[in-house]
TILOSE-447429 format. One record per residue (C-alpha): x, y, z. Coordinates in steps of 0.05 Angstrom, whole numbers, padded with zeros to 5 digits, always signed. Example, Ala and Ser with C-alpha at 12.3 -4.5 7.8 and 13.67 -1.06 7.14 Angstrom:
2
+00246-00090+00156 +00273-00021+00143 
//
This chain:
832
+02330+02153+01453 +02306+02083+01451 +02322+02016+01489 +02358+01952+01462 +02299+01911+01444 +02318+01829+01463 +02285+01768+01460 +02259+01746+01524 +02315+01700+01554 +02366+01756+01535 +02314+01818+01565 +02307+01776+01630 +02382+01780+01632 +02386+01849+01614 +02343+01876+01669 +02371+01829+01719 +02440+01854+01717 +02415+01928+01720 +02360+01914+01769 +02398+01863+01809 +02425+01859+01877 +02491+01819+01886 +02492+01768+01952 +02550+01783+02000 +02549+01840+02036 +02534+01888+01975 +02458+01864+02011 +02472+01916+02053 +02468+01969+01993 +02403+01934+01973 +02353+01990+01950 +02303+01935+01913 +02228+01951+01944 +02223+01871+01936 +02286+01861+01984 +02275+01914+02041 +02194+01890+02036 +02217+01826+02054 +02262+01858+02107 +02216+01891+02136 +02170+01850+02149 +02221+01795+02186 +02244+01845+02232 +02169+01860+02251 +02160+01788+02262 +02216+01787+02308 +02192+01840+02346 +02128+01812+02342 +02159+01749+02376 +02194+01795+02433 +02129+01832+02439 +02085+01760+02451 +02147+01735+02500 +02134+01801+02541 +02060+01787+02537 +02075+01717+02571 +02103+01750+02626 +02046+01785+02647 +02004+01736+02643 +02053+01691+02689 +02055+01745+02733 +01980+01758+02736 +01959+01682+02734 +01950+01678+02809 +01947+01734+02870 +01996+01764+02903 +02049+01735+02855 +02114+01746+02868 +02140+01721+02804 +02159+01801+02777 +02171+01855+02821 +02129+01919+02806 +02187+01964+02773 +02203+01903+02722 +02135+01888+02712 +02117+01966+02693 +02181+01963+02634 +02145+01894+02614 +02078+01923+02600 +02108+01986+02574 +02154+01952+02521 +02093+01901+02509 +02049+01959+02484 +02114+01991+02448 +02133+01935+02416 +02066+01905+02388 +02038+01983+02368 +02105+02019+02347 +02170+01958+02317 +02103+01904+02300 +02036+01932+02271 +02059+01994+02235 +02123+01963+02207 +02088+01899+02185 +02040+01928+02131 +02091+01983+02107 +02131+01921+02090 +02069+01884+02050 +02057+01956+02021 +02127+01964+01993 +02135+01893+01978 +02060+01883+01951 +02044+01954+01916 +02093+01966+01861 +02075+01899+01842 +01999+01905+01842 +02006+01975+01807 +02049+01957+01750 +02109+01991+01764 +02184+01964+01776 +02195+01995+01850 +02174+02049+01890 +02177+02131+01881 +02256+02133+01923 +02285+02069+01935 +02335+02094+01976 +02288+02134+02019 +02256+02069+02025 +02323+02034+02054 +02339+02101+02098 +02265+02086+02136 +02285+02008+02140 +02357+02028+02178 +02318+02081+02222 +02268+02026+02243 +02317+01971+02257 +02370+02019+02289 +02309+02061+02328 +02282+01984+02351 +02338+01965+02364 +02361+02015+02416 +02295+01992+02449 +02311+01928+02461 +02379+01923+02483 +02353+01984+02536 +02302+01937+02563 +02364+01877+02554 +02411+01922+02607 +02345+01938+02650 +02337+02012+02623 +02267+01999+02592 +02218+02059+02592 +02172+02046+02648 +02116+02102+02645 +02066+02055+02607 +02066+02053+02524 +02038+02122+02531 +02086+02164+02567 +02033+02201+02597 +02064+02265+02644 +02079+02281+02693 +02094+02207+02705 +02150+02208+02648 +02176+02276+02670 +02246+02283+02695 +02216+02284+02779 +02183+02230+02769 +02221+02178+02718 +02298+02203+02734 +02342+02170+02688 +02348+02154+02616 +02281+02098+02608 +02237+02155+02580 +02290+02181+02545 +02303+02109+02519 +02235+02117+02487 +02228+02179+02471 +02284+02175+02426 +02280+02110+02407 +02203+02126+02377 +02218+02183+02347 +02283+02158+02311 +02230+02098+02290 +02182+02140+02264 +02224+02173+02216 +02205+02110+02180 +02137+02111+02185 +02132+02183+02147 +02185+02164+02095 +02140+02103+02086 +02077+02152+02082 +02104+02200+02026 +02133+02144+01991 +02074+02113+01981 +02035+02164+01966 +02075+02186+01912 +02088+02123+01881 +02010+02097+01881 +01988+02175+01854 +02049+02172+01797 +02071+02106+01788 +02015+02059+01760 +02022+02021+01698 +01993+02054+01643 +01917+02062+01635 +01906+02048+01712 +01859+02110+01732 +01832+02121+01795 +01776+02087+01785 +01803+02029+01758 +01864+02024+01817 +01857+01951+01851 +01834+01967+01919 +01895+01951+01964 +01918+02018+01931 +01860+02061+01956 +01861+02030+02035 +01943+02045+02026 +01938+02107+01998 +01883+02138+02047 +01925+02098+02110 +01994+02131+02076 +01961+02200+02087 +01933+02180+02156 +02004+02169+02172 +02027+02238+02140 +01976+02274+02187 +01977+02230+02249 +02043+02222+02259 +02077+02285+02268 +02038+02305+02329 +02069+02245+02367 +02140+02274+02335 +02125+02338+02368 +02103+02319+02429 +02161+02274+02445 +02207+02330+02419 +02176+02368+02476 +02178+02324+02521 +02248+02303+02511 +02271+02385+02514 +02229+02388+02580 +02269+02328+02605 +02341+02351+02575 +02340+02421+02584 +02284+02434+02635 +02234+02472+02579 +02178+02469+02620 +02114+02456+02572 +02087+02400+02613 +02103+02434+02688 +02038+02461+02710 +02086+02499+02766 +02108+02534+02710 +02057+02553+02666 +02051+02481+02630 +01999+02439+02625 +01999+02356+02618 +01939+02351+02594 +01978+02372+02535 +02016+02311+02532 +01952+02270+02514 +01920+02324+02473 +01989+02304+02425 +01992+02238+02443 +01919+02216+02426 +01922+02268+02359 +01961+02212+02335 +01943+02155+02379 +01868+02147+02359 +01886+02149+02284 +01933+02096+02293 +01885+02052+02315 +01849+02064+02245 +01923+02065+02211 +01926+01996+02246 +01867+01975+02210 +01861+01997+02145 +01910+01957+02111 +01888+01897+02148 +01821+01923+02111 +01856+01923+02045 +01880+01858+02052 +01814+01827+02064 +01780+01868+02016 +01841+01834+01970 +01826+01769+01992 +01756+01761+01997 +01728+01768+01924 +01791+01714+01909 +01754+01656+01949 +01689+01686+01936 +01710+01682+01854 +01677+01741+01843 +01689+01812+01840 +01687+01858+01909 +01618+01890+01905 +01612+01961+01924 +01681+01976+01902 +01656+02060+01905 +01624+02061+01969 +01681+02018+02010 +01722+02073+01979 +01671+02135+02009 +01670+02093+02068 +01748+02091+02084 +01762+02165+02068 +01709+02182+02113 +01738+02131+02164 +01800+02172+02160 +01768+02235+02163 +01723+02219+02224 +01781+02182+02258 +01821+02255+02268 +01757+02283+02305 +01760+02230+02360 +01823+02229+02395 +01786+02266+02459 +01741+02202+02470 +01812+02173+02508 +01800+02228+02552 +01731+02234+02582 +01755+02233+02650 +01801+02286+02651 +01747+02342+02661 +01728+02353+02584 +01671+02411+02585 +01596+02372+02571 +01590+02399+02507 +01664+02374+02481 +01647+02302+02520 +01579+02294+02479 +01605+02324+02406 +01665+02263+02413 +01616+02220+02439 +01574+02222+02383 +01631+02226+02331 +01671+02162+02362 +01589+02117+02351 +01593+02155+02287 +01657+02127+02256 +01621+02048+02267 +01581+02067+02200 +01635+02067+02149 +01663+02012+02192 +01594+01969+02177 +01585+01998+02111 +01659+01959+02089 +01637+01898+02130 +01566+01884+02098 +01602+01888+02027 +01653+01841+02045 +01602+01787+02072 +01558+01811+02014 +01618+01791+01971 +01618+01726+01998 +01547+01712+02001 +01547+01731+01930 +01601+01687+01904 +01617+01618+01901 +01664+01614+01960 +01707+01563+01967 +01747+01544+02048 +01820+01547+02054 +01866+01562+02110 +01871+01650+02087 +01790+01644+02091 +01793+01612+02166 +01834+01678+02188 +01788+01713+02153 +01733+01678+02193 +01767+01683+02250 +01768+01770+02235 +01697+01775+02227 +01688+01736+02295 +01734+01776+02330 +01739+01836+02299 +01652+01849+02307 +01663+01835+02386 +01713+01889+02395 +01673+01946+02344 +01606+01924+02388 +01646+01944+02463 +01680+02002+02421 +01611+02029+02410 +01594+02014+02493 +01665+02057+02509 +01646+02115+02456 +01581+02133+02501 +01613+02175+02561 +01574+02147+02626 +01599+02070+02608 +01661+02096+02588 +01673+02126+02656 +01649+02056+02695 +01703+02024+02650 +01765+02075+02641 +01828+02046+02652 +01795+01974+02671 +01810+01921+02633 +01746+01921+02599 +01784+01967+02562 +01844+01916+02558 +01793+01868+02518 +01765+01909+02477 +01831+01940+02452 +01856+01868+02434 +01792+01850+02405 +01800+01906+02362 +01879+01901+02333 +01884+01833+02337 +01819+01816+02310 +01833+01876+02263 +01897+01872+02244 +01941+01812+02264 +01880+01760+02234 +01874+01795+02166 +01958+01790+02171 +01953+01711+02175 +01902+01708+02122 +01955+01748+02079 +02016+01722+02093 +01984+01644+02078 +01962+01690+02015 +02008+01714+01993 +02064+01660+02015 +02073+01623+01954 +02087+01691+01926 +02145+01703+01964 +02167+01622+01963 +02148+01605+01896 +02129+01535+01931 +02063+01508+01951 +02031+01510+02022 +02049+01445+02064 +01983+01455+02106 +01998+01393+02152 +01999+01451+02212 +01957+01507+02185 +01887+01485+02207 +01905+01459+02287 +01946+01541+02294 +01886+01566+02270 +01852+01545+02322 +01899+01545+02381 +01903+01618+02362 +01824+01639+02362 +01810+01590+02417 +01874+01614+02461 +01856+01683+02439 +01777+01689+02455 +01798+01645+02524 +01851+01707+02542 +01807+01766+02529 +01748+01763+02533 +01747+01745+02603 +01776+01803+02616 +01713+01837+02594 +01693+01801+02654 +01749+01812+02710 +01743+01896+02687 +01674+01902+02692 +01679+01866+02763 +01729+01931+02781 +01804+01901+02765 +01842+01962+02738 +01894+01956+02685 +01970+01964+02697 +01974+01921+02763 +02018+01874+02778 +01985+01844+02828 +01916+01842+02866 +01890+01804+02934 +01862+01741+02933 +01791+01753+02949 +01768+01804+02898 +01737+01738+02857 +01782+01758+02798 +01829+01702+02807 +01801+01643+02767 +01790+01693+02714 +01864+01706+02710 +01892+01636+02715 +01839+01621+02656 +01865+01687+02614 +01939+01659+02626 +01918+01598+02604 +01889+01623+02541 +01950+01661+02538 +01998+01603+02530 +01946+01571+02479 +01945+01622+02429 +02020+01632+02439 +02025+01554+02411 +01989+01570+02354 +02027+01627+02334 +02087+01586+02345 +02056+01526+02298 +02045+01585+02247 +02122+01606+02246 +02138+01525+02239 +02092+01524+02184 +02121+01578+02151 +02185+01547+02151 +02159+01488+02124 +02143+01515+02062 +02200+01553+02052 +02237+01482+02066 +02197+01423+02042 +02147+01459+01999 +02140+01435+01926 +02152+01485+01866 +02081+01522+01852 +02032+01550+01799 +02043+01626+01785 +01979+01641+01805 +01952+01593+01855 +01891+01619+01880 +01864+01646+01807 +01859+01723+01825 +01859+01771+01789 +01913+01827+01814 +01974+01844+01781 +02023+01818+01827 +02014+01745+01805 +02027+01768+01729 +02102+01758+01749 +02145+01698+01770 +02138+01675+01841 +02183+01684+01867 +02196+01754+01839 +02247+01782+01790 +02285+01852+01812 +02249+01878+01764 +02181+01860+01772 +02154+01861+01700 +02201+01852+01645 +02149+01902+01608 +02105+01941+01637 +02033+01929+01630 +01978+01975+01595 +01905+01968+01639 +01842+01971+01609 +01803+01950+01666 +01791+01950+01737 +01861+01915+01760 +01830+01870+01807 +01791+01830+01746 +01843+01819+01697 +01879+01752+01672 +01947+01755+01699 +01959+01679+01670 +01954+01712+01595 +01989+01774+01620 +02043+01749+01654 +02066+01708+01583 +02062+01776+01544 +02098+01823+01586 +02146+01767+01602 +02165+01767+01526 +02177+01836+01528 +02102+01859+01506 +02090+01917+01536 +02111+01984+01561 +02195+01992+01569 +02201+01923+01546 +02272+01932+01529 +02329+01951+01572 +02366+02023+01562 +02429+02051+01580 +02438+02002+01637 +02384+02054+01670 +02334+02034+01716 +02266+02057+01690 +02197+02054+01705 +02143+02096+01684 +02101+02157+01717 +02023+02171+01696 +01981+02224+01698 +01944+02220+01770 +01882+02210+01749 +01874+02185+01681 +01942+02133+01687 +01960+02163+01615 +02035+02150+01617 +02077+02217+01615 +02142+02215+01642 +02208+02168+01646 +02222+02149+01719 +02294+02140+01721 +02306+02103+01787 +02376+02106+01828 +02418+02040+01829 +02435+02004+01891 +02482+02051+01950 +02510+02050+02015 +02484+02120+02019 +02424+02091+02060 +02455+02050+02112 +02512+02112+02128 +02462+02166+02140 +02421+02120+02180 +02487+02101+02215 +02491+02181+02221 +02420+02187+02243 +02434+02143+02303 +02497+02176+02326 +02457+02235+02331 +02398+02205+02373 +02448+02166+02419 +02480+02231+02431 +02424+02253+02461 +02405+02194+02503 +02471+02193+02532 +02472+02265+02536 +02542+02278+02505 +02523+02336+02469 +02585+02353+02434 +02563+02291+02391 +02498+02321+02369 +02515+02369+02321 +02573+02324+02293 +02514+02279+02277 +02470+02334+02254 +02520+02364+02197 +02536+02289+02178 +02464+02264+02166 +02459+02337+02122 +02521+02340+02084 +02503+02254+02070 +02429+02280+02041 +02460+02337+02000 +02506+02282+01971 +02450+02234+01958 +02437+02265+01891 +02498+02272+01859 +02491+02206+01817 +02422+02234+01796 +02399+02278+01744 +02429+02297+01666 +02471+02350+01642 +02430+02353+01579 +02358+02360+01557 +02333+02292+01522 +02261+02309+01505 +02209+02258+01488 +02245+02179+01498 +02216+02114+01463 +02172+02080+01520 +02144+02021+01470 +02071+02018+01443 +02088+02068+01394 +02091+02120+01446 +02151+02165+01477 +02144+02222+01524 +02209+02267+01563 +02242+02233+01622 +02221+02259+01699 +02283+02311+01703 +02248+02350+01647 +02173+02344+01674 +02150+02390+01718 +02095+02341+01751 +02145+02294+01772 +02161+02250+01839 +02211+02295+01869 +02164+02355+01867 +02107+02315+01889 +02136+02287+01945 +02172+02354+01973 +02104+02376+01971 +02066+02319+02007 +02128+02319+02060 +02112+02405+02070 +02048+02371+02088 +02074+02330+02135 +02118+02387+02158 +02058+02438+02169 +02017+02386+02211 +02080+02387+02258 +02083+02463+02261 +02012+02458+02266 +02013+02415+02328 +02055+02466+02356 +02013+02529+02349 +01959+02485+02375 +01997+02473+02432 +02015+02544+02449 +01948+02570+02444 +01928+02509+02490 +01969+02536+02539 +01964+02605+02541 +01883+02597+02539 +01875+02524+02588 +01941+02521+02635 +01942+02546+02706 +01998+02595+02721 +01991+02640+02667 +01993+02719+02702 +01980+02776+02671 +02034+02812+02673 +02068+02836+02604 +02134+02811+02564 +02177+02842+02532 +02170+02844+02463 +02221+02815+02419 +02227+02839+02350 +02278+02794+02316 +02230+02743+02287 +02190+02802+02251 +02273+02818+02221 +02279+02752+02201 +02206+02747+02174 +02230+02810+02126 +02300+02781+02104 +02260+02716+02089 +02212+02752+02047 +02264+02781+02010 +02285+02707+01999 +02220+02694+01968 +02230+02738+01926 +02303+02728+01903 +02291+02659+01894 +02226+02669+01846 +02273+02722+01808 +02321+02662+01798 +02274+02617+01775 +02260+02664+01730 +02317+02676+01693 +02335+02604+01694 +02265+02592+01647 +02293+02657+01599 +02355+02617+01582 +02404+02665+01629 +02438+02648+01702 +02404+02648+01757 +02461+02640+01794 +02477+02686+01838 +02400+02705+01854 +02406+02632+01885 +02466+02661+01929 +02426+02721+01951 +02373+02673+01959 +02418+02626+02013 +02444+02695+02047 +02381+02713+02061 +02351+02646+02086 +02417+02651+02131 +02400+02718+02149 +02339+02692+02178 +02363+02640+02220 +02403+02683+02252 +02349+02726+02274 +02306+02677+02300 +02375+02649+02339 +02389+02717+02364 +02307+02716+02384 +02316+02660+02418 +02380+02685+02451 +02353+02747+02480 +02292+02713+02513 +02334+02697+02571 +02321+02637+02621 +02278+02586+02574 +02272+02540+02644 +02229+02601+02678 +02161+02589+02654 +02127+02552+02594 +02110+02627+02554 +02185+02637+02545 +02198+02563+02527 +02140+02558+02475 +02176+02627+02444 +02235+02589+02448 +02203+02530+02416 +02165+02571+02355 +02232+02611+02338 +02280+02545+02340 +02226+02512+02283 +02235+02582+02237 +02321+02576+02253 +02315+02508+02227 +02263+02518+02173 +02305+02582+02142 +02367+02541+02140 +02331+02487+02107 +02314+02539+02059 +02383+02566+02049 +02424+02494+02037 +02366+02480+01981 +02378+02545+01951 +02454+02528+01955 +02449+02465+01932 +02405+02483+01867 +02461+02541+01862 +02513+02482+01853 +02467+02438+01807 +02467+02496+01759 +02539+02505+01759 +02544+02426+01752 +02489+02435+01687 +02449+02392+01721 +02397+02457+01716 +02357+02480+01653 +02302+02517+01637 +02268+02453+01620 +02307+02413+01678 +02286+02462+01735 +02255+02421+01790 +02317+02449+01842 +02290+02512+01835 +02216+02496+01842 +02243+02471+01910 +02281+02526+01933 +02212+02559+01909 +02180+02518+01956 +02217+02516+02018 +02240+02580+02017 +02156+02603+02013 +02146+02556+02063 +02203+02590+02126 +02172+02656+02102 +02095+02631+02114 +02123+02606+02188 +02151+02660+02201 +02088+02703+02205 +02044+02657+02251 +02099+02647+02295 +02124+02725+02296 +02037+02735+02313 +02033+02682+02363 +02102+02710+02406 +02071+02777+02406 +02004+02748+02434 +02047+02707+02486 +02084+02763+02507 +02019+02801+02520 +01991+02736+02557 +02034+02741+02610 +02085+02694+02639 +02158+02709+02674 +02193+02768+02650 
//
């Protein structure tokens, strides 16, 4: 099959009315990576505002002593939101926007891996947020600091619904964050323009692809451990309750799993960004391209072995306090190594000044301060002069805002006449620049002063003759300084959009893909796609950009009214599949809508809701790919260049599988987390006796019926590949998944009182994850029955049942640790 070839006005018409997105309310449909980038990204910034106006009010409140200007129960939802805001709706939400507005482009491909998994995680993040806000709006605003730590948040101490508020709110957010992570993961592994190994990836897509993992790991231990925490709350689980055999310690062993990382998830697109920007202005190439790469997957690595260093003073054992220790100095090398070859870069080059190089100034500056006291805090007797002072305020700031929101400015000026098409108006650039890094370095890093004179963190107020008050009058100061700048920066911006004049394509002469396309952007992206020869941070995207806009390239035609892009081999970028990419829906936006009645059901506690939401977030997924697919085998398809290879339906290395994969990943660190967690327990918590359970054999007959899935489902996929029906194997595949559930419900069942002591709730907690996993397994052995009987299913066009495959393996394989581990509790002791 091959596309209508055009000449260039007509192709640009072509692709626009197959790529485009209507204005009106069909903007609500919008599945464009371009669009909910964009979106994204200006819903951070709002938060970012709320997050700076809460910031204010701290600094009124802590500008002079004994202020009555909050009271301390509105002043402890202030701080809490300011930390929620800026770490959960702001920093993580602002680079997954530049990533899914920025990567597709700078990779050569037309959109991401699943659009409309990309506009599910944009509804989840704005719905999630704001539930959030209009809590703290009506004076419901968690209250238990940014960290929830227990037994503050529990249900004795924080009655009411503000934990719950952000409990649920967080975790309905972070849904987001890990549809962001496999997204991105699968499109930067699969979707590069043709050519584009590894090795010769532009280096954005190495810092988002290591940081898209970080997120895949990181993440779900936060996801458990407000699950817990939320069931301990709700139903009075006990697995924080050290009355009752919990522990919550446990809290911030989950909690800082994913709360350290985050710090480097924080960072490492910032990273990318500079590492972007920097050879631009230095008009050369980035020097030590390999070694920044060793450097951040061992930053990432290293970053999971530290999480304990937030936790010296619990009463960590002297061996575990000096191994962290050691590891937390340890992670400053890759740190430096990345550092040294950016100033090397520069040093190198012939650099030229301009407003994204002051922010990047400004980093360094900043940025070096907070890595030199992150070094002080990593060695354990400082750390415990400083814990919870506001040393550890400073350096904290020093470190995301010198490491993150300072890279973001140097971007967004960047990459603004991207998004505008228009050139800067820099009449207010230079004086925000520095309102921000004076206001900034006049805020914290006197508080490097008033915490090592002994003010603790998470006051709201202190006496008068402690000496620390002209330190905080001149931090509030600072304060209101850098908040002018950051206001000049948002005037600025809409300037430009406003009054700026019609720009170059490529105004800074680099040497990335994304400015090989109008500015500002087509749907499309590239009306061909473009075949690399070189590292795709040195090419000419002036010359390029007039080729593939003529149609030169890769798909430079438009097909069927299909949206296509291309998928590569991994590593060598040699193209071998046809991406064909869904069309814009209101899919998206109804099982977000869905999503949210479900997690409002359980903040308000009507529980008769939940399930309704449940089944209708489930049976909207299972109808998500009913536009999707062909009831015919194609085989090899004209791709231009002489070349043609199948389409992804009939590929076995395709998207789908991959990313079914990376989210079992993501899946198994979760299940992970909570194995973790119950060996914690059974070997650290007080109030574990010795005295024997009962033990309760259901799991081990729901661990055989899903075996005999296993091994239905691997029969089925084996007569679908000889050509005959693998119907009804599919069927006894779902019964038996079913069958499997039910045991582990009737396990659950006949443990009795869950509320009794933290053995029989973690048993309750490791049989509901095997219920839910088995019934994932039988509605994707269903639903591959009913692709088959729609033809959608062929021995070539199988991928439905290399997923049943897949999760059907995967409730079997947590079965077995979990049918282990409740035999081991019930030996451990507990209440009978």
């Amino acid at each position: 099959m091959s596309g209508e070839h055009l000449s260039p006005v007509a192709l640009h018409k072509a692709l626009t009315r197959i790529w485009g997105t209507p204005p009106g309310l069909a903007r609500f449909s919008a599945v464009n990576h371009s669009i909910l980038g964009k979106r994204f990204m200006v819903v951070a910034m709002v938060f970012f505002a709320i997050g700076g106006v809460l910031a204010m009010l701290i600094r009124a409140q802590l500008a002079t002593p004994d202020s009555a200007f909050i009271g301390p129960e509105l002043y402890n939802q202030i701080f809490t939101m300011h930390g929620t805001v800026m770490m959960f709706l702001f920093a993580i939400p602002m680079f997954e926007g530049l990533a899914i507005y920025m990567l597709p482009k700078m990779l050569g491909a037309r959109d991401l891996a699943f659009p409309r998994m990309t506009a599910y995680g944009f509804w989840c993040y704005l719905f999630g947020g704001t539930i959030l806000i209009v809590a703290m709006v009506m004076g419901y605003a968690p209250n238990s600091g940014w960290f929830m730590y227990t037994p503050l948040s529990s249900g004795i101490y924080t009655p009411g619904i503000n934990a719950d508020v952000w409990l649920l709110g967080i975790t309905f957010v972070e849904i987001s964050a890990i549809t962001a992570a496999v997204e991105l993961i699968v499109t930067i592994l699969k979707m590069r323009a043709p050519g584009m190994s590894l090795t010769r990836m532009p280096i954005f897509g190495w810092y988002m692809l290591v940081t898209a993992t970080m997120m895949l790991i990181g993440f779900p231990p936060l996801i458990l451990g407000s699950i817990l925490l939320e069931m301990e709350r709700a139903f009075d689980l006990p697995f924080f309750d050290p009355t009752r055999g919990g522990d919550p310690l446990l809290w911030q062993h989950l909690f800082w799993l994913f709360g350290h990382p985050e710090v480097y998830i924080i960072f490492l697109p910032a990273a990318g960004m500079l590492s972007t920007i920097i050879p631009t202005f230095a008009r050369r190439p980035l020097i030590a391209y390999n070694a920044i790469i060793v450097a951040i997957v061992a930053m990432a690595f290293l970053s999971f072995g530290l999480w304990v260093h937030h936790m010296f003073t619990v009463g960590i054992p002297h061996l575990a306090l000096g191994f962290f220790s050691a590891a937390s100095a340890l992670v400053a090398i890759p740190t430096a190594v990345q550092i040294f070859a950016w100033i090397g870069t520069i040093a190198s080059g012939r650099p030229r000044l301009d407003v994204p190089m002051l922010y990047v100034i400004g980093f360094f500056i900043v940025f070096v301060c907070g890595g030199l006291t992150g070094v002080m805090l990593a060695m354990v007797p400082f750390n415990t002069q400083a814990h919870d002072s506001y040393f550890v305020v400073a350096h904290l700031h020093y470190v995301l805002v010198g490491g993150f929101v300072f890279p973001m400015l140097a971007a967004l000026y960047y990459w603004l006449p991207h998004f505008t098409g228009r050139s800067s108006v820099y009449r207010l650039s230079v004086p925000a620049f520095w309102l921000i890094i004076i206001g900034f370095n006049l805020t914290f890093f006197l508080m490097h002063l008033t915490g090592l004179m002994g003010m603790p963190r998470r006051i709201s107020t202190y006496p008068s003759n402690w000496g620390w008050d002209w330190l905080n009058l001149l931090s509030s100061f600072g304060g209101f300084i850098m908040t002018m700048g950051f206001a000049l920066v948002l005037v600025d911006i809409v300037m430009q959009f406003r009054l700026g004049r019609r720009g170059t394509r490529n105004p800074w002469d680099a040497g990335t893909l994304e400015w090989a396309m109008p500015t500002p952007p087509p749907d499309y992206n590239f009306a061909a796609l473009p075949a690399v020869t070189q590292r795709a941070d040195s090419l000419d995207p002036g010359r390029l950009g007039n080729n593939l806009a003529a149609g030169d390239g890769y798909l430079g035609f438009a097909r069927a009214s299909r949206q296509e892009s291309l998928g590569v081999d991994m590593m060598t970028g040699k193209p071998d599949q046809v991406i064909v990419l869904p069309r814009r829906t209101w899919l998206p936006l109804w099982t977000a809508l869905a999503t949210a009645v479900f997690f409002l059901g359980l903040l308000f506690k009507i529980y008769w809701v939940v399930p309704l939401g449940a089944l209708a977030v489930v049976g909207l997924f299972l109808v998500w790919p009913r536009a999707l697919g062909q009831r015919h085998d194609a085989g090899p398809i004209d791709i231009g260049q002489g070349e043609a290879v199948p389409v992804d339906a009939e590929v076995e290395d395709n998207v789908t599988w991959w990313a079914s994969k990376i989210a079992a990943v993501a899946d198994a660190t979760l299940y992970a987390s909570l194995l973790f967690g119950a060996l914690y327990l059974a070997v650290v918590a007080p109030g574990w006796p010795g005295q024997s359970t009962e033990t309760n054999w259901w799991p081990a007959l729901g661990l055989l019926a899903a075996f005999g899935g296993s091994v239905s489902v691997r029969l089925a996929r084996s007569r679908n590949a000889d050509g005959t029906s693998p119907y009804g194997w599919l069927l006894g595949t779902a019964v038996l998944a079913a069958l499997a559930a039910a045991a582990c419900i009737v396990g659950m069942v006949q443990l009795g009182d869950a509320t009794i002591h933290a053995n029989i709730s973690l048993r309750f907690a490791l049989y509901a994850y095997c219920a839910i996993h088995a019934g994932i397994a039988m509605l994707i052995a269903a639903h591959a029955a009913w692709r088959w009987r729609g033809g959608y299913v062929s021995a070539v066009r199988a991928t439905s049942l290399r997923l049943s495959v897949l999760w059907t393996d995967y409730a079997t394989a947590a079965l077995i640790p979990a049918w282990g581990l409740t035999l081991l509790l019930a030996r451990s002791g507990g209440a009978s």
